[in-house]
C-alpha positions in Angstrom: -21.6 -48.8 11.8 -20.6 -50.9 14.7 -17.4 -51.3 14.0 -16.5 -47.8 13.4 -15.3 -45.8 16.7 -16.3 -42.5 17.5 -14.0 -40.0 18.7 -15.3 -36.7 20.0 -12.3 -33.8 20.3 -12.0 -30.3 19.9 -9.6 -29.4 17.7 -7.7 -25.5 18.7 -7.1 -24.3 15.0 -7.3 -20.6 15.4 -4.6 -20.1 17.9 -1.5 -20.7 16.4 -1.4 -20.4 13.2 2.2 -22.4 11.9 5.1 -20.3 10.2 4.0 -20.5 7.0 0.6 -19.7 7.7 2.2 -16.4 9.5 4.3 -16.0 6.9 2.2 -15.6 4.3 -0.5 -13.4 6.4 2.1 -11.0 7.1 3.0 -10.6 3.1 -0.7 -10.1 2.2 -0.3 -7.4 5.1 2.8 -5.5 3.4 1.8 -6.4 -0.2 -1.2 -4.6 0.8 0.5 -1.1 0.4 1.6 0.4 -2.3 2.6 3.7 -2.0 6.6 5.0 -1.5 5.1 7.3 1.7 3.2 4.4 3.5 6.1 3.8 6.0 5.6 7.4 6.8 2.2 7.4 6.7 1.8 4.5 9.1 4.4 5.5 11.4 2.8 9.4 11.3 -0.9 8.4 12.3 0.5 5.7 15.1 1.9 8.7 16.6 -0.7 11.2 16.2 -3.0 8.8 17.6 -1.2 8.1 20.7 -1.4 11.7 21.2 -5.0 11.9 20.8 -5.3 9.2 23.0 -3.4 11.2 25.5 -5.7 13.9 25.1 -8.8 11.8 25.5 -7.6 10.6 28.7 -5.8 13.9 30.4 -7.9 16.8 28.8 -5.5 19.6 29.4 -4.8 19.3 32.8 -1.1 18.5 32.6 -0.5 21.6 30.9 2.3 19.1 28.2 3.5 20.4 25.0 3.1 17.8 22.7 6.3 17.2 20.0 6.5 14.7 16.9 10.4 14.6 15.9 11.2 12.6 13.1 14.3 11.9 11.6 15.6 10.4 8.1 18.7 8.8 7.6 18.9 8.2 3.8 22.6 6.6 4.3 21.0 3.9 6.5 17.7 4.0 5.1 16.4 4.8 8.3 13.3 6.5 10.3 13.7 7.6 13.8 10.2 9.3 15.1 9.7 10.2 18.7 5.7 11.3 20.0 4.7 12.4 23.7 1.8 10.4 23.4 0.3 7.9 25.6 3.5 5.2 25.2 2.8 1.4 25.2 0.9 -0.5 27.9 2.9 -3.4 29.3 -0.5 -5.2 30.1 -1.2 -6.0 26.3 2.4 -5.5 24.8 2.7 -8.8 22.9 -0.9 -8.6 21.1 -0.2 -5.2 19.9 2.8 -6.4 17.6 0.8 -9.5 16.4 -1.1 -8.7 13.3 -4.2 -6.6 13.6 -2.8 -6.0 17.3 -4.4 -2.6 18.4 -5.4 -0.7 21.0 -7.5 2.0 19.9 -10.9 0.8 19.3 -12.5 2.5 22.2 -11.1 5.9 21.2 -13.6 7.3 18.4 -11.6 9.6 17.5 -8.3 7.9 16.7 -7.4 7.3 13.3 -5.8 3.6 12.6 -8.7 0.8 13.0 -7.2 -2.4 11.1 -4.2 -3.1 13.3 -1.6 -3.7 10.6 0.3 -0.3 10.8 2.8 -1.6 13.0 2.7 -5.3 11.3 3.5 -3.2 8.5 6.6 -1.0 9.7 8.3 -4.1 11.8 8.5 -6.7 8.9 9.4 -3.5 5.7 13.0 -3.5 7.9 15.4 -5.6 9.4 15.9 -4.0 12.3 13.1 -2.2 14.6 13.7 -0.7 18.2 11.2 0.5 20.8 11.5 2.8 23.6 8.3 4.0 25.5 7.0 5.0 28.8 3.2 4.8 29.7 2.0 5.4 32.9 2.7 1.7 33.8 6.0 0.8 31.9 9.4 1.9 30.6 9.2 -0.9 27.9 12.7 -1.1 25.5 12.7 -3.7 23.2 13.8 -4.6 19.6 13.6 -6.8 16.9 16.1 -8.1 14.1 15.9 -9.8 10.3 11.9 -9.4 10.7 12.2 -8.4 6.6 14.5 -11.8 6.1 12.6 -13.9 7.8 9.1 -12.5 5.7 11.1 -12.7 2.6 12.4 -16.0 3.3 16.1 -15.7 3.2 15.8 -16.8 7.1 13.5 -19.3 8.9 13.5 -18.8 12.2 11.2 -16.9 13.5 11.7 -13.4 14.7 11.7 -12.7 18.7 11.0 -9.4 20.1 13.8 -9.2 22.5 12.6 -6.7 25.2 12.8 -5.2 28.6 10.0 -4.4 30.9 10.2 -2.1 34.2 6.9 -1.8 35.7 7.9 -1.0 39.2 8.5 2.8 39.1 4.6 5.2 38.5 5.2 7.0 35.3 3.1 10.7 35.4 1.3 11.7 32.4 4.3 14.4 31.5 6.9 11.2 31.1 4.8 9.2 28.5 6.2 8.9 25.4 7.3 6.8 22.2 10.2 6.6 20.0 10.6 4.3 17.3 14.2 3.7 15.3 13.9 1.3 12.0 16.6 0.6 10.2 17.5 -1.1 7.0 14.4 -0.8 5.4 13.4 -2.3 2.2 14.0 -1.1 -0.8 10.8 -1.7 -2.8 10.4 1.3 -5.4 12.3 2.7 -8.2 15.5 5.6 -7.2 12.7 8.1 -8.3 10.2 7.2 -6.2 12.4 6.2 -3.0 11.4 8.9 0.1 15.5 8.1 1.1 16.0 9.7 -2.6 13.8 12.7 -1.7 14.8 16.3 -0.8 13.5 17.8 2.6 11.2 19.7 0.7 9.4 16.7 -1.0 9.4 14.9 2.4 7.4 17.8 3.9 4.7 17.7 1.3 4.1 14.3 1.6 4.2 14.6 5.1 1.4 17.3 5.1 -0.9 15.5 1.9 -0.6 12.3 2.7 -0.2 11.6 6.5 -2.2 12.5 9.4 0.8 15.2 10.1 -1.5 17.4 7.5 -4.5 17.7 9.6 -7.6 18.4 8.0 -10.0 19.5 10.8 -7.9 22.6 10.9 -9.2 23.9 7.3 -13.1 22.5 8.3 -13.8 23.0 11.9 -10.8 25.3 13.1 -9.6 22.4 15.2 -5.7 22.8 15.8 -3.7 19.5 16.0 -1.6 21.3 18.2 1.5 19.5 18.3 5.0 20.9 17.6 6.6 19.1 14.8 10.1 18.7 13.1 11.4 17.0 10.8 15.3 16.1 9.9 17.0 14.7 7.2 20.4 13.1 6.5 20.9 12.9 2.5 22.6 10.7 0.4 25.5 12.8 0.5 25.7 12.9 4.2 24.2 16.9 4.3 21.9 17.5 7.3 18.7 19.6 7.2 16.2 20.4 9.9 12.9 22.2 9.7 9.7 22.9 11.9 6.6 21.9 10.2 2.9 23.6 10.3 0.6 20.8 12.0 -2.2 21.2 8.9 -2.8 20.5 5.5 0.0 21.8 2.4 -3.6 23.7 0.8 -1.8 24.8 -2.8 -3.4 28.3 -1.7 -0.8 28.8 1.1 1.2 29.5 -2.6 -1.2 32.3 -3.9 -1.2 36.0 -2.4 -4.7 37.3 -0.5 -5.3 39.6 -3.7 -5.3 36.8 -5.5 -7.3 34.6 -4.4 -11.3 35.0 -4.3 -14.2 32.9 -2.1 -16.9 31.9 -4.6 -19.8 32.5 -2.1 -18.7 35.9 -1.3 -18.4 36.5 -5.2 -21.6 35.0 -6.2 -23.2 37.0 -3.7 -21.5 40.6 -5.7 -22.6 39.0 -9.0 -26.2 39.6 -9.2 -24.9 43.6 -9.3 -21.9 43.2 -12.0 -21.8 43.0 -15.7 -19.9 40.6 -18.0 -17.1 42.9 -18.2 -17.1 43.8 -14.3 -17.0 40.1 -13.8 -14.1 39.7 -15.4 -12.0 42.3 -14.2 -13.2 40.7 -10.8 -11.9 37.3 -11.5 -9.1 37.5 -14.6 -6.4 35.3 -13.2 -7.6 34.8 -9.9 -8.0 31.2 -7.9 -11.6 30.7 -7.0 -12.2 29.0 -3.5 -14.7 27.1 -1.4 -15.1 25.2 1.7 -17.8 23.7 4.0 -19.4 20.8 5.0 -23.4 19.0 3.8 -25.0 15.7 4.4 -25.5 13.2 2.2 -26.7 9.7 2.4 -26.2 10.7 6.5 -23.2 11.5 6.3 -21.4 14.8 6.8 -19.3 15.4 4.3 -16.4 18.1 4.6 -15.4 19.6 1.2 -13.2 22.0 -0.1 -12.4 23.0 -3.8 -10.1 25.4 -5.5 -9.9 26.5 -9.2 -6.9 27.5 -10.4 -6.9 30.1 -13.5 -4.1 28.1 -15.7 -2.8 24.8 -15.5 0.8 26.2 -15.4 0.0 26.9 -11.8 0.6 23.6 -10.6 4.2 23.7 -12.2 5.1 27.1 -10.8 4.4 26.3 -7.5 6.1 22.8 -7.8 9.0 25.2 -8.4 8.7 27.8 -5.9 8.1 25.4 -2.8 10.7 22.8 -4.9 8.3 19.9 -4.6 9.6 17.8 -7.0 11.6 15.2 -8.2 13.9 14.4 -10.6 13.6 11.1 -13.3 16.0 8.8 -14.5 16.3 11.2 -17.3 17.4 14.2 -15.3 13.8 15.3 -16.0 11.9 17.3 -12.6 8.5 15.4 -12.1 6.1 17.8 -10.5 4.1 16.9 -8.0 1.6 19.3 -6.9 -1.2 18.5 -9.3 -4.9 18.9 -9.5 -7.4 16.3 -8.8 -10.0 15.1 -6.4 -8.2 14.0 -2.7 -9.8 11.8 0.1 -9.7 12.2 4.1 -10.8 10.8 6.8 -11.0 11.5 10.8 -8.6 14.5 9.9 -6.1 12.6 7.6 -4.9 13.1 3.8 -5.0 9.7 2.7 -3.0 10.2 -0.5 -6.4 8.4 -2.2 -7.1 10.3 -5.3 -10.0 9.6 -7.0 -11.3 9.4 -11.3 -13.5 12.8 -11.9 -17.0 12.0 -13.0 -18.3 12.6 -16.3 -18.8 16.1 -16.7 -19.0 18.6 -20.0 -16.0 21.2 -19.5 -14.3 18.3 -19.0 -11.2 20.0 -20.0 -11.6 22.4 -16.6 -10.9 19.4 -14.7 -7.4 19.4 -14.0 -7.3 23.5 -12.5 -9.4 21.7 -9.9 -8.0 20.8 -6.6 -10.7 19.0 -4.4 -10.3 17.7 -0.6 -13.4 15.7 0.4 -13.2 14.1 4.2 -15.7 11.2 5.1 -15.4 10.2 9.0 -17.3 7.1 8.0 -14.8 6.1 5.4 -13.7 2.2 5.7 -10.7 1.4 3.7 -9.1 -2.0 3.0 -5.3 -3.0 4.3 -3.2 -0.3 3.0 -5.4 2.4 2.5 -5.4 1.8 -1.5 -8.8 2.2 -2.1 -12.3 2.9 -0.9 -15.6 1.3 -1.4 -17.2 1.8 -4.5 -20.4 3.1 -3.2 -18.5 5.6 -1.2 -16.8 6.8 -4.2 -19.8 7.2 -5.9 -21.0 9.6 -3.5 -17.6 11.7 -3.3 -17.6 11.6 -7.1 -21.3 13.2 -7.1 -20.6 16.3 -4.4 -17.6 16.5 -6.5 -19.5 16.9 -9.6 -22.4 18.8 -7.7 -18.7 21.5 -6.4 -17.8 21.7 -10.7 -20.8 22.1 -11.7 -21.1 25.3 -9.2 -18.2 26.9 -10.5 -18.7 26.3 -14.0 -20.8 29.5 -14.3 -17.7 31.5 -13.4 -14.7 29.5 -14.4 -14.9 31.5 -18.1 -14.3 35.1 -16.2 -11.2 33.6 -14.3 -9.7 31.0 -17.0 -6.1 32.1 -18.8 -5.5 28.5 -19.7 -4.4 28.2 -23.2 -5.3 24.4 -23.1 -8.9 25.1 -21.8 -10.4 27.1 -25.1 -14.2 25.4 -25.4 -16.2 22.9 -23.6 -15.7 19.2 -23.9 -17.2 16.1 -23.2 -15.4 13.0 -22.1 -16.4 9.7 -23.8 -17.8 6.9 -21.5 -15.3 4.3 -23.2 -12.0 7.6 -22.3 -13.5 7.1 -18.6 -13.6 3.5 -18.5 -10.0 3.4 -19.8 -8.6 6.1 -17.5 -10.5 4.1 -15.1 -9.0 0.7 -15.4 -5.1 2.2 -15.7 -6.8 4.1 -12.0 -6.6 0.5 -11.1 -3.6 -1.5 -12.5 -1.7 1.6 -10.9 -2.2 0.5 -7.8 -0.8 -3.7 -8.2 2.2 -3.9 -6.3 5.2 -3.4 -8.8 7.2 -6.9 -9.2 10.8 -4.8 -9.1 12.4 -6.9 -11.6 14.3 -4.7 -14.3 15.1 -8.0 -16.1 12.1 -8.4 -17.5 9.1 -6.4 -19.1 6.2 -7.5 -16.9 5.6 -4.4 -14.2 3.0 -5.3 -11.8 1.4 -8.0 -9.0 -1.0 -10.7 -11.5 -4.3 -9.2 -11.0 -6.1 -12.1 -10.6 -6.0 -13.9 -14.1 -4.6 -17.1 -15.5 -3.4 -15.5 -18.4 -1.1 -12.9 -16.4 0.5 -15.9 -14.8 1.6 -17.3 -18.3 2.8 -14.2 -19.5 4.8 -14.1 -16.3 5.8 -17.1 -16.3 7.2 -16.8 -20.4 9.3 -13.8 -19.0 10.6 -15.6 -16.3 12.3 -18.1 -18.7 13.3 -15.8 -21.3 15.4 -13.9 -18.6 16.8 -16.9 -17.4 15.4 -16.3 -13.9 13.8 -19.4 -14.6 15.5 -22.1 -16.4 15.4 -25.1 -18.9 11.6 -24.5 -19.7 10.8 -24.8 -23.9 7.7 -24.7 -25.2 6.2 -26.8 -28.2 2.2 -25.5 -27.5 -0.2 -23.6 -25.8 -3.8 -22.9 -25.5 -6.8 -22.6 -23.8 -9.1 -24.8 -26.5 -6.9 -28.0 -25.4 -6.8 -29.9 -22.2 -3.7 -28.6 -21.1 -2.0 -25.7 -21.3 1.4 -26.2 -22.1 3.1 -29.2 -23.9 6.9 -29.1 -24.3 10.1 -30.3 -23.1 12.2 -29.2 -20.1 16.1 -29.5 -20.9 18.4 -28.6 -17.9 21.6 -29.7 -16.6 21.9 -32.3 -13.7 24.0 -29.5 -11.8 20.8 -27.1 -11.5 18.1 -29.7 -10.1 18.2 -31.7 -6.5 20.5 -34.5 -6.2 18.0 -37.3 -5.9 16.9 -36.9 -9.9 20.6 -36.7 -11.0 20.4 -40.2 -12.0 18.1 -39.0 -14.9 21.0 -37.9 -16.7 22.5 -41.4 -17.4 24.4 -40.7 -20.9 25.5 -37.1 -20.1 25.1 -33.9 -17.7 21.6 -33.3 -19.1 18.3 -33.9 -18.7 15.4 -34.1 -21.2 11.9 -34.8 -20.4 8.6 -34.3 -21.9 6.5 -31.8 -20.0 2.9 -30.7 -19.2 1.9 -27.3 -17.1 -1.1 -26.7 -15.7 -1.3 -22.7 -14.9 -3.5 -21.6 -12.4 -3.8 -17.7 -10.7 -4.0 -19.9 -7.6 -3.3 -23.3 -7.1 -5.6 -24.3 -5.3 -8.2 -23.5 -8.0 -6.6 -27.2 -9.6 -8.9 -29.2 -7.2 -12.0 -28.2 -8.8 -10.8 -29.4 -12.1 -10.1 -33.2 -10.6 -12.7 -33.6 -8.9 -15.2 -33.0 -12.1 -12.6 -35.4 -14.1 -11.9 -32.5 -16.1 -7.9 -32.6 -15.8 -6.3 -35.8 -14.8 -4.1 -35.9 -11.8 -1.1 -38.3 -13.6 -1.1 -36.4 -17.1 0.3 -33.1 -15.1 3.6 -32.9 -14.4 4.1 -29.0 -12.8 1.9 -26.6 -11.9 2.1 -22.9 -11.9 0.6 -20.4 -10.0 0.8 -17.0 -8.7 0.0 -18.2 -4.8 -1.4 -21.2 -3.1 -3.9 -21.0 -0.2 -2.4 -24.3 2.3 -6.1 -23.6 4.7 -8.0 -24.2 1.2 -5.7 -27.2 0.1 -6.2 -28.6 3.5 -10.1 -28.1 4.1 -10.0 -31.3 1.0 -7.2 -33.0 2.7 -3.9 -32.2 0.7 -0.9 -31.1 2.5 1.3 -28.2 1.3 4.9 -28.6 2.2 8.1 -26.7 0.9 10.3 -28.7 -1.7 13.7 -29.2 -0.1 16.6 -28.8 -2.5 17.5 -32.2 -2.9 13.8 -32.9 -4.2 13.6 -30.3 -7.0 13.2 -32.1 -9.9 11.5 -28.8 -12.1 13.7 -25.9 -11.7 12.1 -23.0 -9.4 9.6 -25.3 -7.8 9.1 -24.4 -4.4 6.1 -26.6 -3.0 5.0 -29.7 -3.0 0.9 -30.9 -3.2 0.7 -34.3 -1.1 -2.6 -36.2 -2.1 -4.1 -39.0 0.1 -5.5 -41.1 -2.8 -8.9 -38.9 -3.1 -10.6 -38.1 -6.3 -9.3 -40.4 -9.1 -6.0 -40.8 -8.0 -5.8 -44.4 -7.1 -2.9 -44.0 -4.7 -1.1 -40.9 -2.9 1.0 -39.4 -4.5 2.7 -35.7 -4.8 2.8 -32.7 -7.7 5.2 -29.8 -7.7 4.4 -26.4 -7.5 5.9 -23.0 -8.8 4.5 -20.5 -6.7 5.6 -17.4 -8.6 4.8 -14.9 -6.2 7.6 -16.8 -4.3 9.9 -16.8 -7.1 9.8 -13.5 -7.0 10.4 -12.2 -3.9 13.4 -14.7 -3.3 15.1 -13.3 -6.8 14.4 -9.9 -5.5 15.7 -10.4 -2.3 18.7 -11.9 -3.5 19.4 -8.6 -5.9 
């Protein structure tokens, strides 16, 4: 040991995290939702928030009117929204438009916790302005290419260009926030694009699936109290503008006082009626509950209608024209039954499996809210913990189960003639689609393969196949595959000098093309390859490409191999994109490099370039 020297340092690895490292944190972030209304959503509960905020501070003692204007410009693909919330702080500025920026943990009652809603809005657009007042600032700033430079059509990094007046005391009636984005992506089919949508179909969204449809006003008579409006710019250039109510789009707002029927107040009348009363009581009406119980300590606000016929769902889709129309010409309705999650006072658009129930075929004249304040989501709001939807699939059940004594007095549904029982294996299936419905969709109408892999190996090498056989990938052709044999693909890979980097060119000596032998090694993520050569399982010199879905560069380096982007003149394998630089551990004998397709990278580059 004495002739080693020791050299004690400490190494700053959390602070700036390079490009690429950013980069690929701020995909995850917008990858992470997966809804056509999360712009809104995200942009909706910032403001909302910032007007609670104001609240928490001020009380009611400056007597202000509080406004949410938002504004659609389906032309531009745009979103203008304005809030007289608390505005922007210049003191902490910067940190609130890094990722998981926020400033809202000491306010309990605020909505947004994970601080990527605003990641999320400035890098799904290309261009993103600012204009805000809080009692210290006038802050006006903006923000350019932030979707190109994510996507990778442009490397330098975005700067937040912006202008700061903090000499002139602001009073609590100035504050506000308005925020303009423009040119945002384009990430879901015509159908399902909110710049497709009517003003009708924007508003129901806006009151079931943002925090615009506040939910304490149904449970504890608590008014959001804010004016809103909302207007939109079509397609075709025609201009609407309506005033929306600050609460939840309940499907009951749709069905007359004579109607409609509280089950309580019914069950209550019961004990005195016949069979036959009953049902001149209830023939055709909506049944309805509401209220709040504890479970597992939790409070748990619920409410539950049943509607008398499925057709109900349609008609009203119809009345309040909330729907949308398919490639086809078809309308897609979208009021529809089901069990609904909130949280803190927000729709979260979450919709949950029912449970296994008999008079399973009741299930879809069933329209169930259930809010948990407790509720931790992951980034984007896709899904809740299983043990929490355990618990909101048993009060659920517990709410059916109550009904079911009176559901045969109010039923006209045609489709609902005897009790059935769902199979576990029906469940499990319905379950698992539940799931692969929310994977990001790849947008490529070229080939067959919908969704995000989820995960597997084998999803890569399906993805991979289709890649070639739409030519997004080229010169790729395949002699073998298998998961019983060392490697998993053996064939040749055929392509013409013109396609590949100038430095192999010279591997075309008799004529313009190229023809090698090959070997693939396909992994979900590359960096699951190490394992494999360090237990002498795959050897290092028999691959020639690996595939993946994604690469981790923290993982890669943790065992010493550096990640670095292929340059053009260095592609040998068409579509590789990375480059694996090994020092000479394992069995390698000397350093030496491996390319990589990253397919997740692939993809969002052919995308981008559509």
């Amino acid at each position: 040991m004495s002739g080693n020297i020791r050299k004690d340092k400490e190494l700053d690895f959390l602070s700036e995290p390079s490009p690429d490292i950013l980069r690929r944190e701020i995909k995850n972030i917008c990858d992470s939702y997966s809804h056509p209304w999360d712009i809104l959503a995200e942009l909706c509960q910032n403001s909302v928030d910032a007007i609670i905020l104001y609240n928490s501070k001020f009380g009611n003692e400056t007597g202000k009117k509080h406004e949410i204007d938002i504004a659609i410009n389906s032309i531009e693909r745009s979103i203008k929204i304005k809030d007289t919330g608390v505005g922007f702080s210049s003191k902490n500025f910067s940190e609130l438009l890094s990722p998981h920026g926020t400033n809202k943990d000491a306010v309990s009652e605020t909505i947004g916790e994970k601080g990527v809603g605003l990641t999320y809005t400035i890098f799904i657009s290309n261009y993103y302005n600012i204009n805000t007042v809080s009692e210290n600032a006038h802050i006006q700033g903006h923000i350019e290419n932030a979707s190109f430079w994510k996507t990778g059509k442009i490397k330098e990094l975005p700067k937040f260009k912006v202008e700061i007046w903090e000499e002139k005391n602001f009073t609590p009636l100035d504050t506000f926030t308005e925020i303009f984005i423009k040119d945002i992506e384009k990430t879901y089919s015509d159908e399902d694009d909110i710049f497709n949508m009517s003003i009708h179909v924007i508003e129901y969204i806006l009151r079931t699936k943002t925090a615009l449809g506040w939910l304490k006003k149904i449970f504890d008579n608590k008014d959001l109290d804010i004016r809103i409006t909302l207007s939109l710019k079509d397609i075709n250039g025609d201009e609407q503008k309506i005033e929306l109510s600050p609460y939840y789009m309940l499907p009951e707002e749709f069905i007359s006082d004579k109607d409609k029927i509280d089950l309580d107040n019914f069950k209550n009348l019961a004990a005195t009626l016949d069979d036959r009363q009953k049902a001149k009581k209830l023939q055709g009406k909506a049944i309805i509950k509401k209220g709040a119980l504890n479970r597992a300590g939790k409070k748990i606000n619920f409410y539950a209608l049943f509607v008398p016929s499925r057709g109900f769902w349609k008609d009203i889709s119809d009345k309040a024209e909330i729907y949308i129309i398919d490639d086809l010409g078809n309308k897609k309705y979208l009021y529809e039954g089901g069990i609904y999650v909130g949280t803190k006072g927000m729709p979260t658009g979450i919709r949950i499996e029912p449970p296994i129930t008999g008079y399973a075929g009741y299930w879809p004249n069933f329209y169930i809210i259930l809010e948990d304040d407790t509720i931790s989501f992951d980034l984007g709001r896709k899904s809740i913990p299983n043990r929490t939807k355990g618990l909101l699939r048993n009060i659920a059940k517990d709410l059916f189960q109550e009904f079911i004594p009176f559901i045969q007095y109010a039923t006209s549904d045609p489709a609902v003639k005897a009790p059935t029982t769902s199979t576990i294996q029906q469940y499990k299936k319905s379950k698992i689609f539940e799931e692969l419905e929310k994977l990001p969709d790849l947008n490529i109408d070229k080939i067959n393969y919908l969704k995000h892999p989820d995960g597997q190996e084998a999803s890569v090498v399906a993805l991979f196949h289709e890649l070639v056989a739409s030519k997004i990938l080229k010169g790729y052709y395949t002699l073998r595959t298998g998961y019983k044999q060392t490697y998993d693909l053996w064939g040749r890979y055929r392509i013409n000098k013109k396609l590949i980097g100038s430095n192999f060119h010279h591997l075309a000596e008799y004529s313009d093309m190229i023809d090698l032998p090959i070997i693939i090694e396909f992994k979900y993520k590359a960096e699951d390859i190490l394992n494999d050569f360090e237990k002498d399982i795959k050897y290092f010199t028999d691959i020639d490409l690996i595939v993946c879905w994604d690469l981790d560069t923290l993982k890669f380096s943790k065992h010493n191999v550096k990640v670095e982007p292929i340059s053009e003149d260095d592609i040998l394998f068409y579509g590789s994109n990375y480059k694996l630089i090994w020092p000479g551990a394992y069995n390698l004998g000397t350093a030496s490099e491996k390319p990589v397709i990253a397919l997740r990278k692939v993809v969002e580059d052919y995308v981008a370039s559509l």
